[in-house]
Structures are given as structure tokens and as C-alpha cells.
C-alpha positions, -999 to +999 in steps of 0.1 A: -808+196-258-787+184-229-769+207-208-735+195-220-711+188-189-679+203-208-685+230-230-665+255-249-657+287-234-634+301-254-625+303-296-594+323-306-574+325-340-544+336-346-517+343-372-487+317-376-462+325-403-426+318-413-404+333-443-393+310-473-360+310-491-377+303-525-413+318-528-439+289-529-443+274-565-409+291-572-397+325-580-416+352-595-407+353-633-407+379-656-440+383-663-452+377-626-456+409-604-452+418-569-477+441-558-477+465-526-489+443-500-460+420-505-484+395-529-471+375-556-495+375-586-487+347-611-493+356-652-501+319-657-529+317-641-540+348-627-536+343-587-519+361-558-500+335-531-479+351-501-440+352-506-439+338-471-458+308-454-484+316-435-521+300-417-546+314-394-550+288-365-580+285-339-577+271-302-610+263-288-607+257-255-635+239-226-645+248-193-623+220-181-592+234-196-589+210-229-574+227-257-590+216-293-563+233-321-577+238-358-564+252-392-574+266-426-558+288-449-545+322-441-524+328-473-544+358-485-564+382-461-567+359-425-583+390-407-611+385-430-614+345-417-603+357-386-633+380-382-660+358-396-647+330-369-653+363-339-681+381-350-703+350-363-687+316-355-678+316-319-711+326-303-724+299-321-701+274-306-693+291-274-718+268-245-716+240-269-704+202-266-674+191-291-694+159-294-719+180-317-690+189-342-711+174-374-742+191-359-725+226-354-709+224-389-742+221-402-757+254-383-727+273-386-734+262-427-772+275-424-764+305-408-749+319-443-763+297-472-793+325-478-769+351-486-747+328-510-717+321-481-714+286-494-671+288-493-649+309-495-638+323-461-665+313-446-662+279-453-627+280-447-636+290-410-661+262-400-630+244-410-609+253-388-634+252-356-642+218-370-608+206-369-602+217-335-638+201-322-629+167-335-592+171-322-613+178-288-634+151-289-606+129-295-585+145-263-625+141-244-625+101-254-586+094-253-589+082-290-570+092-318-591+110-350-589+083-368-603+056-341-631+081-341-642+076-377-637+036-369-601+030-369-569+029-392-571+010-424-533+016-426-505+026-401-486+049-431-503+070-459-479+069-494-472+107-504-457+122-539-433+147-540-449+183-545-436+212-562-402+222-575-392+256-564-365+264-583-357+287-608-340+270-639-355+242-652-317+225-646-322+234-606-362+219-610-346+186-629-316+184-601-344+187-570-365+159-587-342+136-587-325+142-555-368+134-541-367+103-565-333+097-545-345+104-510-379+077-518-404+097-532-424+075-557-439+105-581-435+142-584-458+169-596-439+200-611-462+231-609-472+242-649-475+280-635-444+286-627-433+279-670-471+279-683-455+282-723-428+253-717-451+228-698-441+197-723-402+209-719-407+205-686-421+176-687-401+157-708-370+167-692-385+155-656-397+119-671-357+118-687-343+127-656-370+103-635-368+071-660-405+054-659-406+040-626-411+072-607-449+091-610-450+121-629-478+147-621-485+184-635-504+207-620-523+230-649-535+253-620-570+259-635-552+280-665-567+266-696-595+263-716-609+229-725-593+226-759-558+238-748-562+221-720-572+185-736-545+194-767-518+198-739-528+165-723-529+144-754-492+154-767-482+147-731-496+112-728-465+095-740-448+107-709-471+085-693-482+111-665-502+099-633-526+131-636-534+164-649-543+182-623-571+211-622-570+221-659-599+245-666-611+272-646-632+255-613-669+270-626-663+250-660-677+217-645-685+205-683-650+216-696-631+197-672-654+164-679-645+173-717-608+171-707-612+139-698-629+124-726-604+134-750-575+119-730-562+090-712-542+107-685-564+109-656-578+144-644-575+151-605-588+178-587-607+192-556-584+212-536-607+239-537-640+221-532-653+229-493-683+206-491-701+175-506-724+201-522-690+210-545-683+173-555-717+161-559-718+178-594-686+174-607-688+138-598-718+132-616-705+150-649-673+128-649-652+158-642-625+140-624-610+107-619-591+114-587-604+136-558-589+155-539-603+172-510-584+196-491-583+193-453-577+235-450-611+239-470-634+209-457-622+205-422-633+170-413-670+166-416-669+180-452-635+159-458-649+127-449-681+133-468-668+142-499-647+112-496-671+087-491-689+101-518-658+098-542-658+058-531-696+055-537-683+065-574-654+037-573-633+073-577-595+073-556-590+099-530-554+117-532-560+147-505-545+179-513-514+197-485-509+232-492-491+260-470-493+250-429-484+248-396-488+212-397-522+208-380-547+203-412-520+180-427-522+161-395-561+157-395-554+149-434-537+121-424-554+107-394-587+109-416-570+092-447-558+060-425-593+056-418-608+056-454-609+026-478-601+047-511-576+070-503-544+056-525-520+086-517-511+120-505-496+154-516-464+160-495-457+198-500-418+190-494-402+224-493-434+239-473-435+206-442-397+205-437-388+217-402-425+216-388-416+191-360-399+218-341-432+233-344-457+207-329-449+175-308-468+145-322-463+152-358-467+128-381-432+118-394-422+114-431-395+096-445-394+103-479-422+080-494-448+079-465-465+095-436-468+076-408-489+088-379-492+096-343-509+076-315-523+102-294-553+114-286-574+136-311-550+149-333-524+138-315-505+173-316-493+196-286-482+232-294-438+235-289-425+264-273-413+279-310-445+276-323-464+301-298-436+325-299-444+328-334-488+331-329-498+367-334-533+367-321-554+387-349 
């Protein structure tokens, strides 16, 4: 191995977080509880979520000064991330050359795999280091991510509308259609936030919508496969784009069950972190759209379980959940570059007011993302974002 002529020195993570006015999804209901850490726990479907925003971001940084920034989730417990990335992902990386980002994904992988670390936070870390390696190889070469991976297919990415967090179904029905009005081309409403009123919902949204605009649910993993299936085939008249995650993730037969029994299409992969997680699921039919979550994969995995998806004739739809804005942005640089990528999630209430936080974001106009020109990610830190970095 070469001695490489700019290496990393340094691999930090910090804390970025900013309060909400409506908790992600929407408010707790009645049967959701707060617990004593400040957690929301849904009833629907069983899981905790923050009642603020919140991600754990890394800057690498080289001997000659270039900064490399990276992202994954940091909803729930980022000191645990934050410590994996100290105590076993940085001396891994620290002496090494960004240009090895694929090859360092895969040690950093094998350092874990015999004791069963094949996600979870770990994976979740390598993300985030491998974000911010690609972002420096881009700033090392002057090319943009996506010239990297051989250039943009596409100058803008079409998004849907995500989420509606509001708390009467009235207020959910007035935000849809103030998206529809703004250029948003679908919506997915969130089926955890009302699991026993999910066809209500739905109706009320495709009334509200007409048939021209998308309509997506998203069944959060909460069902069986007969519920599940029995829900979707008394909502196909609505003509919905997708179900999206019906069964519990483990249940790789029950969600290719799902799909035999209706004609919506199933999507899902947000919580998928490599090609060893789609592999299966793709070769049991389990969905018809992927999507891969940038937060989870980081690139290498993202772009691998994507190209796997199009050696299946499958469409990729990538996942956005709760961010700064820097794993969106790699989202997006990545899908421009991909043949089979038809869409992407736009996490309205979570990305409004994140281009005070970064220079170089990727800017939105109500139906599309079109990206940046700069190099690697394209993104430089604003003065408001580090004020808000707590270094953990």
C-alpha cells in the first residue's frame, strides 16, 4: 500500500439538533406516550422518534486542511454512534487516503461482522465516515459526487411530498392540498399517526387531491401480512402509488405475500444498510420500489443496493428522514447519477429552513430538487450551523 500523499488526521462527530413546532409524524395521540428522556413512543407501531430534530454529523479532516463532512441518524442514542465512530472507526481511517472510501467501508464492515454488527449503529457510522470520504474525494479531484460515480443523468430529481404533521385529519387534508398547490406531484400521509382510520384518511386525501396528484401511505412496518394485504386491497380503488413498509422488516416472506395479493405496489428499504439487506428481499419479490436510505448506506452501500435494484428492472425512490441536510445532499448527487431512480422523498416540514444551515444546498421548489455544482458534496458549513454542533 502506497504511502498516501494526503491522509486523514482527524475524525470528529458531533451533535446537530433544532426544536420542531409539530413533533415529527405529528403529535403524540392518546395512546402514544412520552417517556422520561423526552422520547415519543408511538402505539401504532411500537417505536420511539425524538420530539425535536436531531443528527450526529462527522468532519474528517486531511493533513492538508480539506474538510470531508458526513451524516447518519442521530434520532435515538448518537453517543452510542458517536462512540463506535471514536473508539473503533477512526483509528481505522486515521493515515488513510479518501480515495480508498469503498476499500475502507469494506474493513471497517469486517472488523464487526463476526460478532453479528451487520447494522444498526454500526452501520449507521461507516455511513457517515463514508459520506464525508467521498465528499473529500470530490473536494481532492474538484468534481462533484455525482461526476464521480460518472456524471448526472438529470440536472433535477422529482420529490413527493412527505408527511402531514398535523393533528386533525381537517388540518392533515388542508396541508395536502396547500403541497398539491405549491407543485408537489404526490403525498404520502403517515398510517401511525391514525393506525385504526388509515382508509378515512385516505379517502379523504384522494377527495381532497382529485386523481392527478400521487397518493402514498406509509404502514410503518405495523401489520401482519393478512391485515396488511386486507388493508391494501380495500384501498386500491384509491389508486395509491405505494404501500410503503407493511410488515415487520424480519418478515421477508410476509411482505412478498403483501404483494401477491394486491396491485398497489409495495416500497420499502429505508432501513436496509447494505446490499447484503436487499439481496434477499429482492429475490423473494418483497418489494416493487426500493428505497435505500442515504443516513443508513452512506454511498458505497447506496449505490450498490441500487444498482442491484436496476439489475432487477426494480425503480429506486430513496428514502429522507430527519437532517442537517448533508445525507439528503449525497442522496441527491448519487440519484442524478443512476439510471433507475424515478423520484425522491422530500421530508417538507423536516428540510424547510436548512439553507441557512449549509451553503450549496440543493434547492427545492416544490416538485424537484435540483443540485449543486461544487465540488464533492458541494456543501460548506454557515456560521448558524456550527453554533448549533455540540461535539459528543
Amino acid at each position: 500500500m502506497s504511502k498516501p500523499s494526503d491522509p486523514v488526521v482527524a475524525v470528529e462527530t458531533f451533535l446537530w439538533s433544532s426544536p420542531r413546532a409539530e413533533a415529527y409524524l405529528g403529535p403524540p395521540g392518546p395512546r402514544d406516550r412520552v417517556d422520561p428522556r423526552g422520547y415519543v413512543v408511538r402505539a401504532g407501531n411500537r417505536t420511539i422518534y425524538p420530539l425535536d430534530d436531531r443528527s450526529l454529523l462527522v468532519r474528517v479532516t486531511t493533513r492538508s486542511g480539506l474538510v470531508g463532512w458526513g451524516e447518519t441518524y442521530g434520532l435515538v442514542a448518537a453517543g452510542a454512534t458517536a462512540e463506535l465512530i471514536r473508539e473503533l472507526a477512526a483509528p481505522g481511517v486515521i493515515g488513510r487516503c479518501p480515495h480508498e472510501a469503498e476499500t475502507l467501508w469494506e474493513e471497517l464492515y469486517d472488523l464487526m461482522r463476526v460478532r453479528g454488527y451487520v447494522g444498526g449503529f454500526w452501520l449507521d457510522a461507516l455511513a457517515a465516515i463514508d459520506i464525508a470520504l467521498w465528499d473529500l474525494r470530490g473536494k481532492m479531484t474538484s468534481l462533484a459526487l455525482h461526476q464521480l460515480l460518472g456524471g448526472a443523468r438529470r440536472r433535477e430529481v422529482p420529490t413527493y411530498a412527505s408527511g402531514l404533521p398535523r393533528s386533525t385529519l381537517d388540518e392533515r387534508v388542508a396541508l395536502a392540498r396547500d403541497l398539491a398547490a405549491k407543485g408537489a406531484k404526490g403525498v404520502k400521509f403517515a398510517g401511525v399517526v391514525s393506525p385504526d382510520a388509515i382508509e378515512v384518511e385516505a379517502r379523504a386525501l384522494r377527495e381532497a387531491l382529485g386523481p392527478n396528484v400521487g397518493l402514498m401511505v406509509d404502514l410503518h412496518w405495523m401489520f401482519d401480512r393478512g391485515s396488511a394485504s386486507a388493508l391494501a386491497q380495500r384501498l386500491e380503488p384509491l389508486g395509491l402509488a405505494f404501500i410503503e413498509a407493511p410488515c415487520a422488516t424480519e418478515d421477508i416472506e410476509g411482505w412478498a405475500w403483501v404483494g401477491r395479493q394486491t396491485s398497489i405496489p409495495v416500497a420499502g428499504g429505508e432501513e436496509w444498510r447494505t446490499v447484503h439487506d436487499a439481496a434477499p428481499r429482492l429475490r423473494a419479490g418483497s418489494v416493487s420500489i426500493v428505497q435505500p436510505e442515504m443516513g443508513h448506506t452512506g454511498v458505497t452501500q447506496f449505490v450498490r443496493i441500487a444498482r442491484l435494484a436496476e439489475a432487477w428492472h426494480l425503480p429506486v425512490i430513496p428514502h429522507a428522514t430527519i437532517g442537517s441536510g448533508v445525507f439528503l445532499t449525497a442522496s441527491l448527487q448519487v440519484s442524478t447519477s443512476l439510471a433507475n431512480v424515478t423520484g425522491h422523498e422530500h421530508q417538507h416540514s423536516v428540510q424547510e429552513g436548512r439553507g441557512t444551515l449549509w451553503r450549496g444546498a440543493c434547492e427545492h421548489d416544490g416538485a424537484a430538487f435540483r443540485i449543486g455544482e461544487g465540488p464533492g458534496l458541494g456543501l460548506e458549513p454557515t456560521e448558524a450551523l456550527l453554533a448549533t454542533l455540540v461535539p459528543i
